[in-house]
Structures are given as C-alpha cells and as structure tokens.
LUMFIMI-28402 format. One line per field, with one value per residue (C-alpha): residue number from 1; residue in one letter; x, y, z. Coordinates in steps of 0.02 Angstrom, whole numbers, plus 50000, padded with zeros to 5 digits. Layout:
REM residues N
n = NUM;... .
res = A;... .
c1 = X;... .
c2 = Y;... .
c3 = Z;... .
***
This chain:
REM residues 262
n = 1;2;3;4;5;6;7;8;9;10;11;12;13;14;15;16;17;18;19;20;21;22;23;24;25;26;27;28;29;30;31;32;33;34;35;36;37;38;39;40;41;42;43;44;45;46;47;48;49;50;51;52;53;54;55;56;57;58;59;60;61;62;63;64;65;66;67;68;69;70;71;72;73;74;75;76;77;78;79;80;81;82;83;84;85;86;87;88;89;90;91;92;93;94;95;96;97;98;99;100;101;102;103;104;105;106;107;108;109;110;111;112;113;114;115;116;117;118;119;120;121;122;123;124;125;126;127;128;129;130;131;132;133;134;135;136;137;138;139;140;141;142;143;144;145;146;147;148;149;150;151;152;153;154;155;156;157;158;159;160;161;162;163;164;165;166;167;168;169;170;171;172;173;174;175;176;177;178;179;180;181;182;183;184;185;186;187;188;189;190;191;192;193;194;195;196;197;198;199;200;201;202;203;204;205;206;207;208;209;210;211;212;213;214;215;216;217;218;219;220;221;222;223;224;225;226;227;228;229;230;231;232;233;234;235;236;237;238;239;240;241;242;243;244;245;246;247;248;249;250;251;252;253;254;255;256;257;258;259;260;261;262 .
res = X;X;X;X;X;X;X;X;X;X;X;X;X;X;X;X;X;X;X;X;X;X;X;X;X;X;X;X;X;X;X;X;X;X;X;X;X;X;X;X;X;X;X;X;X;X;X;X;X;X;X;X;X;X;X;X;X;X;X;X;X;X;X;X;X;X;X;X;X;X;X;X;X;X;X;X;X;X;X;X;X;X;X;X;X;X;X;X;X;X;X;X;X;X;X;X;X;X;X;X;X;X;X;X;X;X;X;X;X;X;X;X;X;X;X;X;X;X;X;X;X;X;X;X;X;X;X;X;X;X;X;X;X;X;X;X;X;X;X;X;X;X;X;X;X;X;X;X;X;X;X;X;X;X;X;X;X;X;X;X;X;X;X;X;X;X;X;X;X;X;X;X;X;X;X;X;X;X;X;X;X;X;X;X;X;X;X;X;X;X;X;X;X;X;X;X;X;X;X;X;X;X;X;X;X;X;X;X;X;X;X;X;X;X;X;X;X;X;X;X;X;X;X;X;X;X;X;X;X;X;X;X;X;X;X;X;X;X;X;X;X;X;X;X;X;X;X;X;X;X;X;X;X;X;X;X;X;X;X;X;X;X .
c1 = 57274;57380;57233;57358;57413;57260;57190;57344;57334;57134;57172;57303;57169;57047;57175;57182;57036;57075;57013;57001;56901;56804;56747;56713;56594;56506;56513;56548;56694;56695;56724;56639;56482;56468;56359;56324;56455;56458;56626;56585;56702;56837;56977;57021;57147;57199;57059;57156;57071;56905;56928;56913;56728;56683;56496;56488;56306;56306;56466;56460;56656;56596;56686;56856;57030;57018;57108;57144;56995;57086;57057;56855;56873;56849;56686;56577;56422;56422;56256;56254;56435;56450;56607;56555;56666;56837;56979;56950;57010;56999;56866;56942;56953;56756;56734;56744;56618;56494;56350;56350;56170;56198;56365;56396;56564;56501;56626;56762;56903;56847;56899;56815;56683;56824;56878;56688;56708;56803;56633;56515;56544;56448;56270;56186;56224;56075;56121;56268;56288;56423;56338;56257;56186;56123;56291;56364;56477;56524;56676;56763;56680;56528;56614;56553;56384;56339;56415;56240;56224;56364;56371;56170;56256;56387;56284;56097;56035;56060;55898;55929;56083;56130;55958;55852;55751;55799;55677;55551;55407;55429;55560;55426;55439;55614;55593;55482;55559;55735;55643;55552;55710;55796;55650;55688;55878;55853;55737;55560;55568;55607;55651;55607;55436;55367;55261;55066;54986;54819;54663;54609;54466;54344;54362;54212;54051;53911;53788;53901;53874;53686;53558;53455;53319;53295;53180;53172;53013;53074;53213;53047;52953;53091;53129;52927;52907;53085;52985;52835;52940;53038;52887;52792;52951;52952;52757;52807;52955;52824;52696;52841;52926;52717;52712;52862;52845;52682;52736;52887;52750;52659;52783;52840;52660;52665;52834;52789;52763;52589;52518;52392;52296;52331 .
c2 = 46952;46800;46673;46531;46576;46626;46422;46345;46432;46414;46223;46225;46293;46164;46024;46044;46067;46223;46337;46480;46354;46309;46468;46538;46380;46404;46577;46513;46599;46433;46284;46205;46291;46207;46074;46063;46036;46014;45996;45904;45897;46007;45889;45871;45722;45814;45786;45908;46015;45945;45851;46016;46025;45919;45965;45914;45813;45813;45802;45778;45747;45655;45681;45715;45608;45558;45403;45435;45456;45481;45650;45589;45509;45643;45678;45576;45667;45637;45553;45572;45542;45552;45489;45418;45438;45431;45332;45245;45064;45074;45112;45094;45294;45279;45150;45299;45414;45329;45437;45378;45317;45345;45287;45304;45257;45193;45213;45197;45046;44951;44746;44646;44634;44617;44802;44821;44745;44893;44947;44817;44933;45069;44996;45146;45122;45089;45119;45090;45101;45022;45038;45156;45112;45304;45365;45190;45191;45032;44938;44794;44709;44707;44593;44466;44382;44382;44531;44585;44426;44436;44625;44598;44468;44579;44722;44648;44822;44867;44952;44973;44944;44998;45122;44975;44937;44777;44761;44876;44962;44933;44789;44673;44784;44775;44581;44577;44678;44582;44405;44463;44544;44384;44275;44386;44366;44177;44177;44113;43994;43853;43719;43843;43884;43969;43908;43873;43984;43932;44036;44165;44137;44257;44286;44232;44142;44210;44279;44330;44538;44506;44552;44415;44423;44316;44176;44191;44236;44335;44425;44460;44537;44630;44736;44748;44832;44941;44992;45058;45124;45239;45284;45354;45447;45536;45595;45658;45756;45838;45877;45939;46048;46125;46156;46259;46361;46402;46475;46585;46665;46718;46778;46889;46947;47015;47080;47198;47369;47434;47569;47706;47805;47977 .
c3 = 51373;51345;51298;51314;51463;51555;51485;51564;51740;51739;51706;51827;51959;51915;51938;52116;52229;52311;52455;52303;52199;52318;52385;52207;52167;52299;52381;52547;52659;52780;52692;52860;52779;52636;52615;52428;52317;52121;52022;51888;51717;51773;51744;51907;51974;52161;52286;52376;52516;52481;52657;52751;52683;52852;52850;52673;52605;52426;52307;52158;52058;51892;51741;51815;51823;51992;52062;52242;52348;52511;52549;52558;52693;52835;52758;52901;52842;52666;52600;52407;52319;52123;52056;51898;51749;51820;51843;52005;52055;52255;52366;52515;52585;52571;52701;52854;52758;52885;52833;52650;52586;52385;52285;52101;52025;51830;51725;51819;51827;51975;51935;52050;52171;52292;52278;52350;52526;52589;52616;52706;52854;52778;52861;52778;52619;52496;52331;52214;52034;51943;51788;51680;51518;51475;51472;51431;51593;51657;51759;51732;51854;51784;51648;51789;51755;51938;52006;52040;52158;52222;52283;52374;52467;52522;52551;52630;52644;52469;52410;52213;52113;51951;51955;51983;52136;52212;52361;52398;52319;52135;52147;52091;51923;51909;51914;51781;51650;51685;51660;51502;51442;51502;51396;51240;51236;51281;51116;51120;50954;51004;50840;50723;50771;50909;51049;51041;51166;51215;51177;51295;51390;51469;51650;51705;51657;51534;51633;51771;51752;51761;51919;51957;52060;52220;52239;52425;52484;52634;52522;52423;52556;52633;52464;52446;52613;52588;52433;52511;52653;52543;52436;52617;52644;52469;52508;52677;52614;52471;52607;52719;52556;52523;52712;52733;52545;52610;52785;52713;52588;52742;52840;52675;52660;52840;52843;52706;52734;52765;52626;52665;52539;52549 .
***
C-alpha cells in the first residue's frame, strides 16, 4: 500500500464534508437522521453537504480551517454549535439557524463586535464564547476592553459569556471573582503600604449563646405545670408498659399446650 498516497486521498476526504464522511462518522444511511454530529480536527475548510443534515442538534467543527459558514445555515434546528479554533471572520450564515441556544467561535478571527449583530435575531441564543483561556483561544475583538458590555447590550438574553454566568443562579459568583480579580490587578498598596483593616469583631455580644431564665412569673408557672404534666405522663406510660407485659404473659401461659401424666 502506497502510504503516501492513501494520506493524501484520506486528507482529501476530510477536506470536504461528504455524504461518505458523513455516513461513516456516524453510521447513519439518512443524513436527515442524524442529529449528533462530531468532526472535530480533521482539517476541514468545505462545509460542503453538511446543510443536508436538516434535523441536525449538536455539531461540533472545532479545530478545522473553516471560513465560510454558509452551508450552516439550513440547519433551523441546531442548538449547540462548536466552531472554536478556526478561521472565521463572518457570522452572518448563522443568523437563520433559528434554533441556536449555545455558540462557541474562540479562537477564531472575528474583529469587532460589529461582525456580532448578524445575530440579534437569534432570540434564543444564550450563550457565546469568544474566548477561551483553557485552550488560550481568543479573537481580535476581544482586544476591546468592553466587548463584554457591549455584546449584553446587543444580546439582552445572553445567559453566560465567555463560560461565565452573567445573570442567573451563580452570576452573583461570577461578579465577585471578576471584582476581586479586578482589586488584585488594580493593586491594593496604595503609596507603598497597604491599607489598615480594622480588627474583627465578634458577631454578637458576650453572653448572647447563653439560656437565661425568665423572670415572668406566669412564664414561671407555665413551664412548672408543663413539668408536672409531662412527669404524670411518663408514670402513666410505665403503668400502661407493666399492664400490657403482664397480659401477653397470660395469654402465653394459656395458649400453651396442656400436659397429662401418663
């Protein structure tokens, strides 16, 4: 076998999206059947017949060469999209993929927050990422200090961005690591010397934790009488536990059987 040769066409193959390649990833005869789609680091740069795929969910293209996302956009069912590490600048074929709820295009070459309004009409659209610092992916328009403002205003539905939870259920987090990580790159010495913090104090008086007893008379009376209350109940239960031991060892007495002497 011609190693060089079988490398070339097998590259050639993954180039393209193809019915064969698709049917081989995923087993499925009908492309219309698949719903689940990984093809990730394949070097592809021809979207190809990835369009055909209508019922597609979940596709996941990172690591490829792709710049021209127009065969997405039949995909009208399409939730999660991965296109991270690429070589993407427009986003404009996504804007009919009407379904979408999860983007991710790190690493890619996106300039400007301007290449993101092609999708304001995607109202279901809750999470982007245009940066990833695990994989150190990024764009170049996250060169801009307030891209992060800038794309929540364009997108008020936005849920988390960049991996972090912007409203929500843990947002509050979120907020409060990025101010403390704000405070620490700010610096907290200020003139050389850092701040004087003042002493910590005990949440609440001396004495607080401890049960004191009432000097209300009727408060008194009340917990004398509850007293002598529950100690009449305790006797009864005794008397009741004596009555009823005794009765089951007489009806074991008489259920055994009688013995006659022979």
């Amino acid at each position: 076998i011609n190693y060089k040769l079988w490398k070339d066409t097998n590259k050639t193959e993954c180039a393209k999206i193809t019915n064969v390649l698709l049917k081989s990833r995923t087993g499925e005869f009908d492309l219309e059947s698949i719903m689940f789609l990984k093809l990730r680091n394949l070097g592809i740069y021809d979207l190809g017949c990835i369009g055909d795929c209508i019922n597609l969910e979940r596709l996941d293209l990172s690591g490829n060469n792709i710049t021209n996302l127009g065969p997405l956009s039949p995909l009208r069912r399409l939730l999660v999209l991965n296109l991270s590490a690429n070589r993407i600048s427009n986003l404009e074929p996504l804007s009919s993929c009407e379904g979408l709820q999860s983007l991710n295009v790190a690493g890619n070459v996106i300039p400007s927050v301007d290449n993101l309004h092609a999708l304001k009409s995607l109202k279901k659209l809750e999470s982007i990422r245009l940066k990833d610092n695990t994989y150190n992916y990024t764009n170049p328009v996250c060169k801009n200090s307030s891209y992060r403002t800038l794309i929540l205003d364009i997108f008020p539905n936005m849920k988390v961005l960049d991996g972090e939870r912007v409203v929500g259920r843990g947002s509050d987090l979120y907020q409060l690591c990025k101010d403390i990580d704000d405070t620490i790159k700010a610096g907290m010495y200020k003139n050389g010397q850092l701040p004087e913090l003042p002493e910590t104090k005990p949440w609440v008086d001396d004495g607080f934790w401890e049960i004191k007893r009432s000097n209300n008379a009727i408060v008194d009376e009340a917990y004398k009488q509850f007293s002598d209350v529950l100690h009449e109940c305790r006797l009864l239960n005794s008397r009741a536990a004596h009555v009823i031991s005794q009765n089951e060892r007489t009806i074991s007495l008489k259920n055994q059987p009688k013995q006659y002497a022979v």
